[in-house]
Each structure stands twice: as structure tokens, then as C-alpha cells.
Biopython code that builds the backbone (N, CA, C, O; Angstrom):
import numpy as np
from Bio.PDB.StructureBuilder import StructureBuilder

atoms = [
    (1, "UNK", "N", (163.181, 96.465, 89.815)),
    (1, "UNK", "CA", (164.488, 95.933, 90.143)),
    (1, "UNK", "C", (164.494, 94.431, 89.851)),
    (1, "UNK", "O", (163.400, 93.876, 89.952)),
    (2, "UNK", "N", (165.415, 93.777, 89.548)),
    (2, "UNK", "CA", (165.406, 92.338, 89.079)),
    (2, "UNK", "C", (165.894, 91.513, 90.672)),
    (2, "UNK", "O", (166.255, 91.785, 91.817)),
    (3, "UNK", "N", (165.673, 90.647, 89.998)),
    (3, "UNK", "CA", (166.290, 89.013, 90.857)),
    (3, "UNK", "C", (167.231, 88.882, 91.430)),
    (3, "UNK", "O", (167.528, 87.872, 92.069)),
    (4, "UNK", "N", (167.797, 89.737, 91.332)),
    (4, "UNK", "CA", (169.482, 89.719, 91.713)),
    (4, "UNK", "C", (169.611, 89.557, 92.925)),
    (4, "UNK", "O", (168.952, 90.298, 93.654)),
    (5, "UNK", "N", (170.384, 88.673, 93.455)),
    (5, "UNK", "CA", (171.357, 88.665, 95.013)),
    (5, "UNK", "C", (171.961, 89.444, 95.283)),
    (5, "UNK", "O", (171.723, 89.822, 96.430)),
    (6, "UNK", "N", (173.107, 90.240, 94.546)),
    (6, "UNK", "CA", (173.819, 91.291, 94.786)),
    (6, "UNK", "C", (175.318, 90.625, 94.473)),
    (6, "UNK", "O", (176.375, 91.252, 94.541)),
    (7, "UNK", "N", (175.220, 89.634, 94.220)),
    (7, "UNK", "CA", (176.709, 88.473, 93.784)),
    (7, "UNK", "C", (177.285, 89.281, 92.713)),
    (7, "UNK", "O", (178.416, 89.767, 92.681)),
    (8, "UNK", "N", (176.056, 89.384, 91.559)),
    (8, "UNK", "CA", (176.619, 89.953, 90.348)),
    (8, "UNK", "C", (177.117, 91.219, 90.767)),
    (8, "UNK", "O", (177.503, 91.504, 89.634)),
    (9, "UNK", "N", (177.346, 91.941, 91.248)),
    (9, "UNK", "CA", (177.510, 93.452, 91.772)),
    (9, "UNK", "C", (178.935, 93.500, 92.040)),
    (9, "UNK", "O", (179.201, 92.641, 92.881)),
    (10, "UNK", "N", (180.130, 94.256, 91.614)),
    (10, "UNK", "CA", (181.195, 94.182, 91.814)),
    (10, "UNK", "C", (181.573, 95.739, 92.289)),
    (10, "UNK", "O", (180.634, 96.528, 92.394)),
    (11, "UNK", "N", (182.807, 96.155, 92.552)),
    (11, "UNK", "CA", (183.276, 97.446, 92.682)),
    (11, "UNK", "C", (182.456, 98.619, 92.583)),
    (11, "UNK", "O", (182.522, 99.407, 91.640)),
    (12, "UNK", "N", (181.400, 98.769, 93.924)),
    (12, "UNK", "CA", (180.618, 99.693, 94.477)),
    (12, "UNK", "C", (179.139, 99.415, 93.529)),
    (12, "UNK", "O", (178.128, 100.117, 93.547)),
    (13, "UNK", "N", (179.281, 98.698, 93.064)),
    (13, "UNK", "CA", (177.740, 98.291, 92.435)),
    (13, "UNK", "C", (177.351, 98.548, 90.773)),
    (13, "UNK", "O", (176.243, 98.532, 90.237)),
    (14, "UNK", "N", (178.896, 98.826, 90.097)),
    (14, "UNK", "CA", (178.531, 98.167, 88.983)),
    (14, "UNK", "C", (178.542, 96.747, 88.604)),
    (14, "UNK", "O", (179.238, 95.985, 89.275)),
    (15, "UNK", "N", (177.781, 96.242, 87.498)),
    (15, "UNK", "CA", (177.393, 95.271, 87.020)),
    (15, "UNK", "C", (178.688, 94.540, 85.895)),
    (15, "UNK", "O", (178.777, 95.063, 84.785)),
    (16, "UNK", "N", (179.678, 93.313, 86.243)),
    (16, "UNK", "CA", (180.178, 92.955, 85.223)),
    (16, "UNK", "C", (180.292, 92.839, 83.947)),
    (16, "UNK", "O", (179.232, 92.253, 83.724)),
    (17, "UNK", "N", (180.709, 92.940, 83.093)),
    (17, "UNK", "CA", (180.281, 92.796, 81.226)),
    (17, "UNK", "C", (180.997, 91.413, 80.876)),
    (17, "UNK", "O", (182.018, 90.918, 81.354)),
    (18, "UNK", "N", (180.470, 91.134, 80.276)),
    (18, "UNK", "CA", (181.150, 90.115, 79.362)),
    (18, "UNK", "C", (182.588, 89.919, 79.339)),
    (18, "UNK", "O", (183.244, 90.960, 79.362)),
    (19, "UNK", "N", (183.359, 88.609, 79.290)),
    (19, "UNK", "CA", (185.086, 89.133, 79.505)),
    (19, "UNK", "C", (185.126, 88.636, 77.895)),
    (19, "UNK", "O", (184.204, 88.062, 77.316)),
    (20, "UNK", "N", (186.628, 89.059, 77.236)),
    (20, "UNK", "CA", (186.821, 88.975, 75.861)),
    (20, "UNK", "C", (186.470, 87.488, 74.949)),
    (20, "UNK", "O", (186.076, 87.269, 73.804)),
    (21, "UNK", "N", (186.976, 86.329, 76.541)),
    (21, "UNK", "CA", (186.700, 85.244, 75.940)),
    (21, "UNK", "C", (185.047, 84.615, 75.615)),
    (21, "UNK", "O", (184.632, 83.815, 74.775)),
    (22, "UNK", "N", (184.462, 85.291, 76.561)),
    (22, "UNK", "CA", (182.793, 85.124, 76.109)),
    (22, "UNK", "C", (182.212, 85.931, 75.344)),
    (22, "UNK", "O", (181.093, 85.666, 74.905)),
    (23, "UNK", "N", (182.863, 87.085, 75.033)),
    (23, "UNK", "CA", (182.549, 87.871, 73.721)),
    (23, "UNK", "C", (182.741, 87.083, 72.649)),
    (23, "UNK", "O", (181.758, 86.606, 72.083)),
    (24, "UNK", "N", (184.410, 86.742, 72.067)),
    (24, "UNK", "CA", (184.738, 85.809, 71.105)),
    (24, "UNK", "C", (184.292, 84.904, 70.990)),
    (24, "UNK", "O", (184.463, 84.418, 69.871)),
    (25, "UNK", "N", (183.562, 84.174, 71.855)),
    (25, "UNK", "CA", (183.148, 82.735, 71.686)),
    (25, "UNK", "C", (181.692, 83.197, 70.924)),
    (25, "UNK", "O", (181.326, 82.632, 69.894)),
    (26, "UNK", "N", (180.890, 84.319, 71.573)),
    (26, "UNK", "CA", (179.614, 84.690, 70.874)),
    (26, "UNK", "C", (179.479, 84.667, 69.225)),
    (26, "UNK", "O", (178.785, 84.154, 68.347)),
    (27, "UNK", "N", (181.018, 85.896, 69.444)),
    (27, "UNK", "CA", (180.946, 85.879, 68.132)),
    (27, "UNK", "C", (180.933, 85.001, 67.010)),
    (27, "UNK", "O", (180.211, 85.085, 66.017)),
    (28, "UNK", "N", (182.265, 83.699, 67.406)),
    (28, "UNK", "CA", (182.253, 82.619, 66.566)),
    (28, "UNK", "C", (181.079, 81.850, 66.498)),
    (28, "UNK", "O", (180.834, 81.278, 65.436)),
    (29, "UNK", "N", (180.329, 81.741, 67.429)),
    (29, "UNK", "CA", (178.713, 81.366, 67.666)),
    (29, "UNK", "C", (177.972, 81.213, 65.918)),
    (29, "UNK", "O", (177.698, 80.333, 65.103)),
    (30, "UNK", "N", (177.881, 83.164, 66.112)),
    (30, "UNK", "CA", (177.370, 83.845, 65.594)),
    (30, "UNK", "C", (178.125, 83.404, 64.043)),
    (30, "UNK", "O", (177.276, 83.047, 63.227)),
    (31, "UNK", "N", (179.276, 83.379, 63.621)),
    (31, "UNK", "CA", (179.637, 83.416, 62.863)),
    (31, "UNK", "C", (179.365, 81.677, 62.097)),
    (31, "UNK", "O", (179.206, 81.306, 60.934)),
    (32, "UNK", "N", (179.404, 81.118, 63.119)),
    (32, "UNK", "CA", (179.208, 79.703, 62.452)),
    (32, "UNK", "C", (177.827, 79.579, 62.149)),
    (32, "UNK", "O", (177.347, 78.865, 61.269)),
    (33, "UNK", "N", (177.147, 80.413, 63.032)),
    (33, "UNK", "CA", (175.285, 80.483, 62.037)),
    (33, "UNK", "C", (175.344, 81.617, 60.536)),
    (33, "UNK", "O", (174.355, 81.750, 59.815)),
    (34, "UNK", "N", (176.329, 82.158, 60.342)),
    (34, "UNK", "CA", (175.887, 82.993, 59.199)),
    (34, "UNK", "C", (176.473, 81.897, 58.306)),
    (34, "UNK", "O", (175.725, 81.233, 57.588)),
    (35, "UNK", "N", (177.631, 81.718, 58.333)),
    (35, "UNK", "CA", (178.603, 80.634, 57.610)),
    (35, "UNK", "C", (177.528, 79.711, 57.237)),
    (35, "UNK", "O", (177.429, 79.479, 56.032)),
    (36, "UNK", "N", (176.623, 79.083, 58.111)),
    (36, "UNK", "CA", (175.445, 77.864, 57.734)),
    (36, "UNK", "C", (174.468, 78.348, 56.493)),
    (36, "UNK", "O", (173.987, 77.768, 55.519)),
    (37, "UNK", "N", (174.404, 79.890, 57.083)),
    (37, "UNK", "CA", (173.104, 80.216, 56.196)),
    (37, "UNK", "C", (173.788, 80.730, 54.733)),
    (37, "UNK", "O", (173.088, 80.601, 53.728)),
    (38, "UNK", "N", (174.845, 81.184, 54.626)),
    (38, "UNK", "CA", (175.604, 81.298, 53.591)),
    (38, "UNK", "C", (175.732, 79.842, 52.767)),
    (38, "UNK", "O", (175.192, 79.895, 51.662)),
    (39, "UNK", "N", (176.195, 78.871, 53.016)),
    (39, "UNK", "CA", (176.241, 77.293, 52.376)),
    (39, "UNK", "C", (174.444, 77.542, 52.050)),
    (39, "UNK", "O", (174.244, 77.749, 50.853)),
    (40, "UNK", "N", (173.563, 77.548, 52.647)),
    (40, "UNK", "CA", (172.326, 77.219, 52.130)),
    (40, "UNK", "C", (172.233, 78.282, 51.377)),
    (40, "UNK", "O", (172.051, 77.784, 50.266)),
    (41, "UNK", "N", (172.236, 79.097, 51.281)),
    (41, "UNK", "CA", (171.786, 80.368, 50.728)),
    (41, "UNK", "C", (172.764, 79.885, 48.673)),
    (41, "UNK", "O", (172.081, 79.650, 47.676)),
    (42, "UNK", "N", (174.288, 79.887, 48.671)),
    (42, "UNK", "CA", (175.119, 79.136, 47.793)),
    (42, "UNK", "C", (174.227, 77.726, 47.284)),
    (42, "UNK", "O", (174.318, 77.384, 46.105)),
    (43, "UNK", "N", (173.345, 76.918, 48.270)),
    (43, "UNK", "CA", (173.147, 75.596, 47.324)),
    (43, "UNK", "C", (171.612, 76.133, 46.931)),
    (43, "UNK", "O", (170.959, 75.706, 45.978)),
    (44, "UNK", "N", (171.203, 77.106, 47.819)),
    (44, "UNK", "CA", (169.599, 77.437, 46.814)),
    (44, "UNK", "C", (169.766, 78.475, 45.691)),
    (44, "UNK", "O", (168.817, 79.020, 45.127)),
    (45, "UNK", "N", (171.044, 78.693, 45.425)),
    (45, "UNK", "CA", (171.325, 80.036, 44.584)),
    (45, "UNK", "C", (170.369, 81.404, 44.779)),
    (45, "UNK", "O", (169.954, 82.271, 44.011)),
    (46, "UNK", "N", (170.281, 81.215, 45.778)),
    (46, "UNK", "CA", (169.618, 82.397, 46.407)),
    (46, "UNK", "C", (170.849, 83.737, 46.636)),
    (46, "UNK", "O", (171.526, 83.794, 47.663)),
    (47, "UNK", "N", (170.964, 84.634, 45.633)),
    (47, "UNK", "CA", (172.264, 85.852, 45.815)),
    (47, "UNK", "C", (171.628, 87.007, 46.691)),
    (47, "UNK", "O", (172.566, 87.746, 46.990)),
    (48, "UNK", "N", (170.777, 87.357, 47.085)),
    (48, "UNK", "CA", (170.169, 87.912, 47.745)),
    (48, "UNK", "C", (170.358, 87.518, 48.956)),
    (48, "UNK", "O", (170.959, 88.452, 49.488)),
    (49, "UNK", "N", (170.186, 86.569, 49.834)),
    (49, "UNK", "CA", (170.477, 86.120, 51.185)),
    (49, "UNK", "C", (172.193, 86.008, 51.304)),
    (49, "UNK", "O", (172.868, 86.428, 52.244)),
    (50, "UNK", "N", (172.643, 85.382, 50.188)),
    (50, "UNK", "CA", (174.297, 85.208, 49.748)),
    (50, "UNK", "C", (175.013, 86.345, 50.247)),
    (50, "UNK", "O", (175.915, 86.340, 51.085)),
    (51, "UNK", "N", (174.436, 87.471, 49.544)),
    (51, "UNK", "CA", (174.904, 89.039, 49.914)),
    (51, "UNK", "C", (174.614, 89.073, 51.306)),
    (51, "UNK", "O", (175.514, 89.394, 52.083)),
    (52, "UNK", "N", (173.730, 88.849, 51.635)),
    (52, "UNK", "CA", (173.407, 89.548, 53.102)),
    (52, "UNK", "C", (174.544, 88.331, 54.394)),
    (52, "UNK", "O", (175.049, 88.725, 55.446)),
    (53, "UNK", "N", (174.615, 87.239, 53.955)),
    (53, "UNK", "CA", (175.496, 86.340, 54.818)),
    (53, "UNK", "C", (176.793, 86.796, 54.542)),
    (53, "UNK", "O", (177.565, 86.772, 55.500)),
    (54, "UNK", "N", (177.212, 87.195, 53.499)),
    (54, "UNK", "CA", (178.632, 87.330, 53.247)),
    (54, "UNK", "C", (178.905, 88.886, 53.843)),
    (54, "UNK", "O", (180.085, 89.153, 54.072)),
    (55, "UNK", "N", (178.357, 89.456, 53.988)),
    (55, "UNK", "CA", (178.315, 91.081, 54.873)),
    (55, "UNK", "C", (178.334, 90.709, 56.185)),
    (55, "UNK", "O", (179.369, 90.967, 56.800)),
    (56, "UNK", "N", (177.263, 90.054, 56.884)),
    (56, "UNK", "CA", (177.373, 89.671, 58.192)),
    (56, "UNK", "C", (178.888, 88.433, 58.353)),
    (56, "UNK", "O", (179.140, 88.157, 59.526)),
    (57, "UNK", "N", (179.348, 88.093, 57.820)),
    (57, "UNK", "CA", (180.273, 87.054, 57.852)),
    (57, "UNK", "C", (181.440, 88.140, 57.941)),
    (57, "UNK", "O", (182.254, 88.060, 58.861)),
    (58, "UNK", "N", (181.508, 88.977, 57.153)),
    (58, "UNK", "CA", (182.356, 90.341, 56.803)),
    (58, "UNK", "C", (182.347, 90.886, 58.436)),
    (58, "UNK", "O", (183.324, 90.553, 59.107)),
    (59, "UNK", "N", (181.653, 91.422, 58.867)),
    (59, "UNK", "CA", (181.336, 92.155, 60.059)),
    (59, "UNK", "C", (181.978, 91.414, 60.957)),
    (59, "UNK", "O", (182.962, 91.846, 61.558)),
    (60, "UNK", "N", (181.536, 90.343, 61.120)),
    (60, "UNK", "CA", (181.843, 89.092, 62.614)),
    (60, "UNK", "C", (183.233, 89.137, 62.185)),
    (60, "UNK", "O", (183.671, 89.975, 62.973)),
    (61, "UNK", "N", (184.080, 88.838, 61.557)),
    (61, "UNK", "CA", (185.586, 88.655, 61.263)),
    (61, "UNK", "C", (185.952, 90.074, 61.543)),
    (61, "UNK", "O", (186.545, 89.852, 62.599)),
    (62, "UNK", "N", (186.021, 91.051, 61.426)),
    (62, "UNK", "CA", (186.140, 92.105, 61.781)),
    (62, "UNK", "C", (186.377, 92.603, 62.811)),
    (62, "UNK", "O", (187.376, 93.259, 63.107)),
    (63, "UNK", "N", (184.901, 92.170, 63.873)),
    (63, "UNK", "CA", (185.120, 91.966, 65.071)),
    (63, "UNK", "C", (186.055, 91.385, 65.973)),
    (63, "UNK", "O", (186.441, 91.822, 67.057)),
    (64, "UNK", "N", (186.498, 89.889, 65.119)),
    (64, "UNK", "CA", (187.109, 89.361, 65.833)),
    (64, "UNK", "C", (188.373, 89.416, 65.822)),
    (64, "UNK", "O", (188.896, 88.476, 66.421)),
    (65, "UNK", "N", (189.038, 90.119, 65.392)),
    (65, "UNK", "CA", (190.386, 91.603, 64.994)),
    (65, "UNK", "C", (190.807, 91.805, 66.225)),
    (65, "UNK", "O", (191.966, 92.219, 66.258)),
    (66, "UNK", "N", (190.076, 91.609, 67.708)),
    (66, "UNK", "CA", (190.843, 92.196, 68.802)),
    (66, "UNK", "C", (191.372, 91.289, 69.715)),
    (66, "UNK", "O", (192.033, 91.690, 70.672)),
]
sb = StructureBuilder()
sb.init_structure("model")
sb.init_model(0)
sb.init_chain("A")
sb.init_seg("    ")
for serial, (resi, resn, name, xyz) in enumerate(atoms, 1):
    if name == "N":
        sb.init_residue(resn, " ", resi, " ")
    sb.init_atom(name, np.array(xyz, "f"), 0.0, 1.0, " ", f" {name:<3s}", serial, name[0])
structure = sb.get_structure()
């Protein structure tokens, strides 16, 4: 069993999730590190990492649709 006080514990003892605005914020997080590695990936002409940032960049926008 963890650390917990029992604070986190809401309506008979499930555990809160994330609310939309700390989801979205993750995501843009997230999205401003692929976006980084995409610019590096573009100035090392590396198309291989390029592809893989521009898919994950693809995905995160996607997400953020709701």
C-alpha cells in the first residue's frame, strides 16, 4: 500500500485522474519536446529521427482534438 493519507481518495475510495487541463498541458509539454527534437533532427538532416518526430508530433495534435 503506498504513502497515502487518504486526501487523495474521493467518492468511496476511488483515486482522482488527471483533469483535462493537466492532461493538455502534458501534452503540449510533450509536444514542445518532439517539436525540439524535430528542429534538431531537420538541422542534422537526420530523416530517420525526422520521420519518427513528425509521427509523434502527428499523434500529440490529435490528441489535443478534445
Amino acid at each position: 500500500m503506498s504513502n497515502c493519507d487518504y486526501s487523495c481518495l474521493l467518492n468511496g475510495g476511488e483515486e482522482m485522474g488527471m483533469t483535462d487541463n493537466q492532461y493538455k498541458g502534458m501534452l503540449l509539454d510533450q509536444l514542445e519536446d518532439w517539436q525540439e527534437i524535430l528542429d534538431l533532427a531537420i538541422e542534422a538532416a537526420n530523416t530517420e529521427i525526422q520521420k519518427k518526430a513528425e509521427k509523434q508530433i502527428a499523434k500529440l495534435n490529435e490528441k489535443l482534438k478534445f
